[in-house]
Every structure is written in C-alpha cells, then in structure tokens.
Biopython code that builds the backbone (N, CA, C, O; Angstrom):
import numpy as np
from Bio.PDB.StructureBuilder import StructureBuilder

atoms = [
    (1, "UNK", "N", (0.844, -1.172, 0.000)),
    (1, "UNK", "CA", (0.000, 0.000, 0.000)),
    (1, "UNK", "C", (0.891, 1.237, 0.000)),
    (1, "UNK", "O", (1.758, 1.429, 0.852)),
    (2, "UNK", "N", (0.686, 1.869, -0.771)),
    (2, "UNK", "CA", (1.518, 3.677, -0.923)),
    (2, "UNK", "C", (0.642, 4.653, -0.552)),
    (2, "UNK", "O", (-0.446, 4.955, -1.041)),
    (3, "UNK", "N", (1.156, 5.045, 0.240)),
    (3, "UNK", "CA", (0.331, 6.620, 0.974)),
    (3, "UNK", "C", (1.256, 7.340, 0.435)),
    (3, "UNK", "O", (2.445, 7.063, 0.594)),
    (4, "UNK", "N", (0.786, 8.514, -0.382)),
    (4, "UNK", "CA", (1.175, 9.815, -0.552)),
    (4, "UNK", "C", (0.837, 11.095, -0.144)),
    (4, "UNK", "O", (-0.246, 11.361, -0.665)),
    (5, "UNK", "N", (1.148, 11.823, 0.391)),
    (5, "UNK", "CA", (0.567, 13.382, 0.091)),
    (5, "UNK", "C", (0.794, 14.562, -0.421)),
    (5, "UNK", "O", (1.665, 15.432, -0.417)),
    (6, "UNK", "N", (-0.341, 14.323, -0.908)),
    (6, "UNK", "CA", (-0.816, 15.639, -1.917)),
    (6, "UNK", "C", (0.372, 17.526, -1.803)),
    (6, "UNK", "O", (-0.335, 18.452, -1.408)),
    (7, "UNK", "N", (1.140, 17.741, -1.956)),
    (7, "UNK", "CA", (1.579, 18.743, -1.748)),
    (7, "UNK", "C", (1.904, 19.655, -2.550)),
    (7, "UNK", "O", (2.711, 20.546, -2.282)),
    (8, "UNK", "N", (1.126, 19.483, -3.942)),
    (8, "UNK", "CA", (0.831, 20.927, -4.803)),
    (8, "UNK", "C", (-1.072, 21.429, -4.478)),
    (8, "UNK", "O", (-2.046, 20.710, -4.253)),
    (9, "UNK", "N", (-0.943, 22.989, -4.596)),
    (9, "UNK", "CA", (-2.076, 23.506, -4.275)),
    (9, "UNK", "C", (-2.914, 23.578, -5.509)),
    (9, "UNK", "O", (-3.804, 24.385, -5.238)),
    (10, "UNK", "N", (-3.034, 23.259, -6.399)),
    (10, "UNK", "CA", (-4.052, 22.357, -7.561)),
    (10, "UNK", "C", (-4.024, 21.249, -7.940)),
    (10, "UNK", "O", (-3.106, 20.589, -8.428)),
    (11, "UNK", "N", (-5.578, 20.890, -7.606)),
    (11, "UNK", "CA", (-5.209, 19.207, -7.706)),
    (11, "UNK", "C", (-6.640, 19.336, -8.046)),
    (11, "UNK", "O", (-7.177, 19.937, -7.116)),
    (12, "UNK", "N", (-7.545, 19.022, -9.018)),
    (12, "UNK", "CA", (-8.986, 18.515, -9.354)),
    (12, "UNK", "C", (-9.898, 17.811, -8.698)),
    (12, "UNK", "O", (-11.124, 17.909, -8.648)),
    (13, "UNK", "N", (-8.678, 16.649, -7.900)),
    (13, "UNK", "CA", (-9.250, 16.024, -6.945)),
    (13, "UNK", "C", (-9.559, 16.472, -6.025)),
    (13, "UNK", "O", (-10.569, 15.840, -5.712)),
    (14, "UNK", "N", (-9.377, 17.191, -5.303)),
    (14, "UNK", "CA", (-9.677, 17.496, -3.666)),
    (14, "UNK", "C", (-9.602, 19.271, -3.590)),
    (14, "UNK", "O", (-8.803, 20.033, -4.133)),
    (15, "UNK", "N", (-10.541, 19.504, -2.867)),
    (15, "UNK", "CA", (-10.826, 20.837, -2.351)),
    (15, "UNK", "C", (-10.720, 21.873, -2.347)),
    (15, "UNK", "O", (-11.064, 22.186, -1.207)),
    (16, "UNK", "N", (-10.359, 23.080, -3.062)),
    (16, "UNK", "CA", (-9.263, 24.116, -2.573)),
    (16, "UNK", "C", (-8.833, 23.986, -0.933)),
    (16, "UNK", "O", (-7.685, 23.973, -0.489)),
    (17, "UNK", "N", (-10.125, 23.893, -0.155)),
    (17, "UNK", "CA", (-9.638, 23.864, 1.533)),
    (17, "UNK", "C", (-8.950, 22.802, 1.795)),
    (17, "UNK", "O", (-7.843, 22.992, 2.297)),
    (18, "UNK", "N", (-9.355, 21.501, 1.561)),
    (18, "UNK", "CA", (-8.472, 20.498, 1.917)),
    (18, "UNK", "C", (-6.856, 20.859, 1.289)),
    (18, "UNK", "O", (-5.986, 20.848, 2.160)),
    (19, "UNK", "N", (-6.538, 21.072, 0.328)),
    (19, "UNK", "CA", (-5.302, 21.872, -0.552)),
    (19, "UNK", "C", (-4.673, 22.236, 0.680)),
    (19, "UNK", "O", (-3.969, 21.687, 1.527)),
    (20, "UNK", "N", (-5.278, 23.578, 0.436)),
    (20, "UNK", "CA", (-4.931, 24.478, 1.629)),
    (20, "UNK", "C", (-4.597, 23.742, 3.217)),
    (20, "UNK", "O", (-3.542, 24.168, 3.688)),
    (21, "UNK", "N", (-5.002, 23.168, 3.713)),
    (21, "UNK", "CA", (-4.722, 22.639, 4.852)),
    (21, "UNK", "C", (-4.014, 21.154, 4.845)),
    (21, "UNK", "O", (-3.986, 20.291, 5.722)),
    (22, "UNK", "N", (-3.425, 21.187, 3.455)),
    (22, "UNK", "CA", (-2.607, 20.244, 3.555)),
    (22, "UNK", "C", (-3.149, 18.812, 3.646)),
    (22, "UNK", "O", (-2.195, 18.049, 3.798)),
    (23, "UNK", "N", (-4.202, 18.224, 3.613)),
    (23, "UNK", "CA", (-4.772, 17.362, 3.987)),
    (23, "UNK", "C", (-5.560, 16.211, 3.157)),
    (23, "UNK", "O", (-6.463, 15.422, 3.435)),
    (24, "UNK", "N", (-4.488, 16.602, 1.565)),
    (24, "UNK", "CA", (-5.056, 15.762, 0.648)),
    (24, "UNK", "C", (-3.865, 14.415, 0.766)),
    (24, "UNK", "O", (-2.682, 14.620, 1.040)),
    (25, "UNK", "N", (-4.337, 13.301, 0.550)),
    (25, "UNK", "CA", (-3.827, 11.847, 0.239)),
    (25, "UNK", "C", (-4.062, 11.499, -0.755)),
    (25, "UNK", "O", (-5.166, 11.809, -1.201)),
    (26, "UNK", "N", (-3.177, 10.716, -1.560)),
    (26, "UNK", "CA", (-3.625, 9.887, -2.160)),
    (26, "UNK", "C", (-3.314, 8.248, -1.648)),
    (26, "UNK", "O", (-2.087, 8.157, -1.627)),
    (27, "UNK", "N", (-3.870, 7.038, -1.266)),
    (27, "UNK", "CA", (-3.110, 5.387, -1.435)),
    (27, "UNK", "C", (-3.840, 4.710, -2.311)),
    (27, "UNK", "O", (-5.046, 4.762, -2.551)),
    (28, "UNK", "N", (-2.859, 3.971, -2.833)),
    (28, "UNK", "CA", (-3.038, 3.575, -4.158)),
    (28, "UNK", "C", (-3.679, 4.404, -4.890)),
    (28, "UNK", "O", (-4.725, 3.909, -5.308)),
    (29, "UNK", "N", (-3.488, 5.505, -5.237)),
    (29, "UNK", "CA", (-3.926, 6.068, -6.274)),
    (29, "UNK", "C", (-5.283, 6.793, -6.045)),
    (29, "UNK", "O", (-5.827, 7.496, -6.896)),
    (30, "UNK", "N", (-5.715, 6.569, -4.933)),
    (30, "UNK", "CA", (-7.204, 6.983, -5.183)),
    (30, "UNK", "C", (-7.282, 8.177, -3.445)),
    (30, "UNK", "O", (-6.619, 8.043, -2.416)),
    (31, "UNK", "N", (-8.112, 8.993, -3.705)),
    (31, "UNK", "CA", (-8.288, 10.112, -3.168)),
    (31, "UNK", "C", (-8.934, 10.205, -2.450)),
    (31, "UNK", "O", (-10.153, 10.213, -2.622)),
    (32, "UNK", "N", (-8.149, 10.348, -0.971)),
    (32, "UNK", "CA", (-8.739, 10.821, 0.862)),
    (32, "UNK", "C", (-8.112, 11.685, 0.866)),
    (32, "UNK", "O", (-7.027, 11.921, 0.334)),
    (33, "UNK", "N", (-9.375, 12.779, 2.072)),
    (33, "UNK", "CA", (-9.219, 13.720, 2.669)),
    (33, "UNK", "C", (-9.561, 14.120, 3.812)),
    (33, "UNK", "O", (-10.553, 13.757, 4.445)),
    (34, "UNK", "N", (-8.483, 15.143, 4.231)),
    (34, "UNK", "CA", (-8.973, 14.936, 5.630)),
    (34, "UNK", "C", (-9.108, 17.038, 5.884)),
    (34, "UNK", "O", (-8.380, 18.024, 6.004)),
    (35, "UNK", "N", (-10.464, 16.676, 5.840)),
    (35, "UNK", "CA", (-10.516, 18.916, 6.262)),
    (35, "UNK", "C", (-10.587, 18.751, 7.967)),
    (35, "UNK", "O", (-10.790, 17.737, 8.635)),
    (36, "UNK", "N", (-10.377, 19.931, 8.325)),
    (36, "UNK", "CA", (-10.621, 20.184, 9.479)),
    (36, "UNK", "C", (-11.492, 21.286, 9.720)),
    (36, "UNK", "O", (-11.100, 22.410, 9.410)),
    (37, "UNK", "N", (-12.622, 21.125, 10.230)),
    (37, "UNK", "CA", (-13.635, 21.824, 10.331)),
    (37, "UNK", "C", (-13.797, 22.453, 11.691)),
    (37, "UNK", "O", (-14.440, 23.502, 11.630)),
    (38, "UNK", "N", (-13.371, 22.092, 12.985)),
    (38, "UNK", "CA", (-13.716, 22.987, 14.000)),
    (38, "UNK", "C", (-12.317, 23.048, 14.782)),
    (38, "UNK", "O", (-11.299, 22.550, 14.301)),
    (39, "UNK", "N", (-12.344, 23.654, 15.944)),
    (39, "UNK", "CA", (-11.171, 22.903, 16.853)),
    (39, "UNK", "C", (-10.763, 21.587, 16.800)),
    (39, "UNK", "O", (-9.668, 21.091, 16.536)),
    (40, "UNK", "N", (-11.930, 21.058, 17.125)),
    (40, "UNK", "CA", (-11.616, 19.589, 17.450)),
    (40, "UNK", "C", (-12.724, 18.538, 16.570)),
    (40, "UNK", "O", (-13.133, 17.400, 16.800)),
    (41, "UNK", "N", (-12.885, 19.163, 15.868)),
    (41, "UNK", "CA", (-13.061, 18.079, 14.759)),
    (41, "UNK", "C", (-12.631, 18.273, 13.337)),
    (41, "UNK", "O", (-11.999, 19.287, 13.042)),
    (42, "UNK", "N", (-13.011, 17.127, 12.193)),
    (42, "UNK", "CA", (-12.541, 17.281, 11.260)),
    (42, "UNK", "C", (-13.141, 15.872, 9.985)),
    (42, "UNK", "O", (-13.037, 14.679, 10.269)),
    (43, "UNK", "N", (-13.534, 16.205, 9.097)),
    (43, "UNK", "CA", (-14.028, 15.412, 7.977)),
    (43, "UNK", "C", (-12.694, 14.393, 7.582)),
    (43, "UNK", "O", (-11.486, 14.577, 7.432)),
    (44, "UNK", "N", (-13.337, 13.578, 7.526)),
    (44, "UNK", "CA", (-12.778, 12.260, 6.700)),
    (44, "UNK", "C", (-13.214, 11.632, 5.288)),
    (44, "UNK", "O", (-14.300, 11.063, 5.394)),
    (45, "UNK", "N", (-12.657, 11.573, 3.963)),
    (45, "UNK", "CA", (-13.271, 11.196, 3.030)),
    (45, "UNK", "C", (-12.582, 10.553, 2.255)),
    (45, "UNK", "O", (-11.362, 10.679, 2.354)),
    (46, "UNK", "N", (-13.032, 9.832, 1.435)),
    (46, "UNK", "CA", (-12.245, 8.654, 0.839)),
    (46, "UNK", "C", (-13.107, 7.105, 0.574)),
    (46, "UNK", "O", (-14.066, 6.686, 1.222)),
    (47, "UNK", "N", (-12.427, 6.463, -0.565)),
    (47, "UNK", "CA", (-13.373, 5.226, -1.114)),
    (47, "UNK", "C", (-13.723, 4.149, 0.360)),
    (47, "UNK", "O", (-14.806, 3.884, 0.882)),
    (48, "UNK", "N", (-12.395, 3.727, 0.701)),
    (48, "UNK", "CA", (-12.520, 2.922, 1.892)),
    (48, "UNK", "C", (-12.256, 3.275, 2.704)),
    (48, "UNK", "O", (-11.279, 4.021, 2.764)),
    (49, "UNK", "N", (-13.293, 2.794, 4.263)),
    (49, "UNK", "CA", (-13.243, 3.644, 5.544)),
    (49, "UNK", "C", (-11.944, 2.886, 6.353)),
    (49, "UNK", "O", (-11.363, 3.377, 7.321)),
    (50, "UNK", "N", (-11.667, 1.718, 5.793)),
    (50, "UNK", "CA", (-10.237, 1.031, 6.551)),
    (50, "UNK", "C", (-9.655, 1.795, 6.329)),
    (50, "UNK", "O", (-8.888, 1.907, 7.286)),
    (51, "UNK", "N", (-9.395, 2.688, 5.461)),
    (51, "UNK", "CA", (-8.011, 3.416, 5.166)),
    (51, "UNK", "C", (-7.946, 4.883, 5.693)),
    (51, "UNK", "O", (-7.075, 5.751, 5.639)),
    (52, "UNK", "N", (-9.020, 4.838, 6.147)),
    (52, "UNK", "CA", (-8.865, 6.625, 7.279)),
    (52, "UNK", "C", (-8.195, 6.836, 7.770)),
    (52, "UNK", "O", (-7.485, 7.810, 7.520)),
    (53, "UNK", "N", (-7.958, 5.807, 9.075)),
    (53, "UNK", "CA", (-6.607, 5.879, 10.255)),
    (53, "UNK", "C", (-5.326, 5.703, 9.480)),
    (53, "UNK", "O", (-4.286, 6.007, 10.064)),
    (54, "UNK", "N", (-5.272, 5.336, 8.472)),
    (54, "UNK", "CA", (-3.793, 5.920, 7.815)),
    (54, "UNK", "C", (-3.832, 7.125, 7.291)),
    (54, "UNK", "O", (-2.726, 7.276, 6.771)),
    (55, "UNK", "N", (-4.680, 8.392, 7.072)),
    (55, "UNK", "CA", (-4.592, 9.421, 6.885)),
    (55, "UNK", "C", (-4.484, 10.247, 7.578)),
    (55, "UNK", "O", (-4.084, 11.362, 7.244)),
    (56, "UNK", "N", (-4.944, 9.784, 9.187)),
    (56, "UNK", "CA", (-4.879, 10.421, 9.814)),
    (56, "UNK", "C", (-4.069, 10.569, 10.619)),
    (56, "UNK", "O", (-3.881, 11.642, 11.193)),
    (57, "UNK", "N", (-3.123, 9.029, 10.921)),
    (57, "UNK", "CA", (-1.744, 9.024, 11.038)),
    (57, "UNK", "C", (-0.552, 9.665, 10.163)),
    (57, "UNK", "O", (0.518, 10.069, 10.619)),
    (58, "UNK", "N", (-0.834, 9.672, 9.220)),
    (58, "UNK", "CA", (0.350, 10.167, 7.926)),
    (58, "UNK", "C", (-0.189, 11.878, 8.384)),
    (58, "UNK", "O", (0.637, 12.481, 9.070)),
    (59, "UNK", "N", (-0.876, 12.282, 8.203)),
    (59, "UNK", "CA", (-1.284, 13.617, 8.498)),
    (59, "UNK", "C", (-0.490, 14.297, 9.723)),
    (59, "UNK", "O", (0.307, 15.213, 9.522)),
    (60, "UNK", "N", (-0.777, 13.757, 11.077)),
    (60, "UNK", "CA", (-0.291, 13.911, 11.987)),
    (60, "UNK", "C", (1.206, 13.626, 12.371)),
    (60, "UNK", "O", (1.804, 14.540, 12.938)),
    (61, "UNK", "N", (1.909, 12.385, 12.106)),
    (61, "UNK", "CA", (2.926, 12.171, 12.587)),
    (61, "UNK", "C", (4.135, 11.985, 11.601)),
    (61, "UNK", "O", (5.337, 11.870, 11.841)),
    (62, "UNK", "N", (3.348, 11.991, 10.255)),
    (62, "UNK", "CA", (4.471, 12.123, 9.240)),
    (62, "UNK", "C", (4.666, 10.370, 8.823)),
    (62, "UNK", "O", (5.085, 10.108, 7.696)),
    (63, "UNK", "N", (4.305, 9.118, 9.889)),
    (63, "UNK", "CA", (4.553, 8.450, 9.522)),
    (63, "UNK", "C", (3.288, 7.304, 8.817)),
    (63, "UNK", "O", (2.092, 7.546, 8.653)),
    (64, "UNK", "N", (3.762, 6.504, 8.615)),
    (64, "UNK", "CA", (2.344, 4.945, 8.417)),
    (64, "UNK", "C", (1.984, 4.288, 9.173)),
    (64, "UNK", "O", (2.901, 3.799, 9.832)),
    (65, "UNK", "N", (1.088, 4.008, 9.434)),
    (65, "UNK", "CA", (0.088, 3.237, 10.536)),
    (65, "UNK", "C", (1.496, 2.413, 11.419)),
    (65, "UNK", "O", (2.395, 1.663, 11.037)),
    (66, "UNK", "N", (1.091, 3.044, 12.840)),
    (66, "UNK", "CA", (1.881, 2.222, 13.870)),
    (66, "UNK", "C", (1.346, 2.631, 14.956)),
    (66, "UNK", "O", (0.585, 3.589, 15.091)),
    (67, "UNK", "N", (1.813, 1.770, 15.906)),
    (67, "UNK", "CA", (1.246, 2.293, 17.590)),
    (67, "UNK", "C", (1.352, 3.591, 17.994)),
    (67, "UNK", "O", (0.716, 3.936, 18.991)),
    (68, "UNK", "N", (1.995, 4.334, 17.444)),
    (68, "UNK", "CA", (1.933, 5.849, 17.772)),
    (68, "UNK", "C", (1.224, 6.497, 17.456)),
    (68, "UNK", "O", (1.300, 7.677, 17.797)),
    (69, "UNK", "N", (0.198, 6.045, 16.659)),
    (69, "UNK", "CA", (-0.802, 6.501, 16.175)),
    (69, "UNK", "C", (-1.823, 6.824, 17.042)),
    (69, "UNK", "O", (-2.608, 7.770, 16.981)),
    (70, "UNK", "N", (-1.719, 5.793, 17.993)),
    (70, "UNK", "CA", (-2.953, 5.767, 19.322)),
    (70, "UNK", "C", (-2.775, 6.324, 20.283)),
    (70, "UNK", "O", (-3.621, 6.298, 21.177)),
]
sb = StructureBuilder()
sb.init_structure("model")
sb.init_model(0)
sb.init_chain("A")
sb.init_seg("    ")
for serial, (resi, resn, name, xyz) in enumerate(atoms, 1):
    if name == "N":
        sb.init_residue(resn, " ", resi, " ")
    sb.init_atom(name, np.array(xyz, "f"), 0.0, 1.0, " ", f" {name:<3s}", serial, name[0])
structure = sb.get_structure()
C-alpha cells in the first residue's frame, strides 16, 4: 500500500480547503481527505473507511500506521 501526500495547491481532486490545509492523500492512487472543520473536529473522506486511520496518522505524525498513532 503507498500513501502519498498531496503537496501541490491544484489538484482537481480534492478541495481548494483540503489543498490548503494540507490534507489531501492519495493510497493507491485513489483520493482521501482529511478537512478540518472545527477545533476539534474534522471530515474524513475517501473510497474505503479502513483506510482513514492511515490518513490520519500520515497527516499527523508524518509516519504509516503504527502504535503511535494511538
């Protein structure tokens, strides 16, 4: 599995806001996002919901799904 992220600010796929906040993915090829909508929350989107907590790990810690995640 390849997690990438998104780090040019035009992309068709995903958001201007998600762009902007850095928070576009791609794994395998196909397109999650993660906006952040309040303090403490934040949208999740993408084909499969298994693959959230790797966006939201890669987002946060820079790395791929591991115990530090939790």
């Amino acid at each position: 599995m390849e997690i990438k992220r998104v780090t040019e600010y035009n992309n068709p796929l995903f958001s201007q806001i998600v762009l902007n906040q850095r928070g576009a993915f791609l794994i395998d090829e196909e397109p999650y996002e993660i906006e952040i909508i309040s303090s403490d929350s934040a949208s999740v989107k993408g084909k499969n919901r298994e693959n959230y907590v790797l966006c939201i790990c890669k987002s946060f810690t820079g790395l791929t799904y591991t115990s530090y995640c939790f």
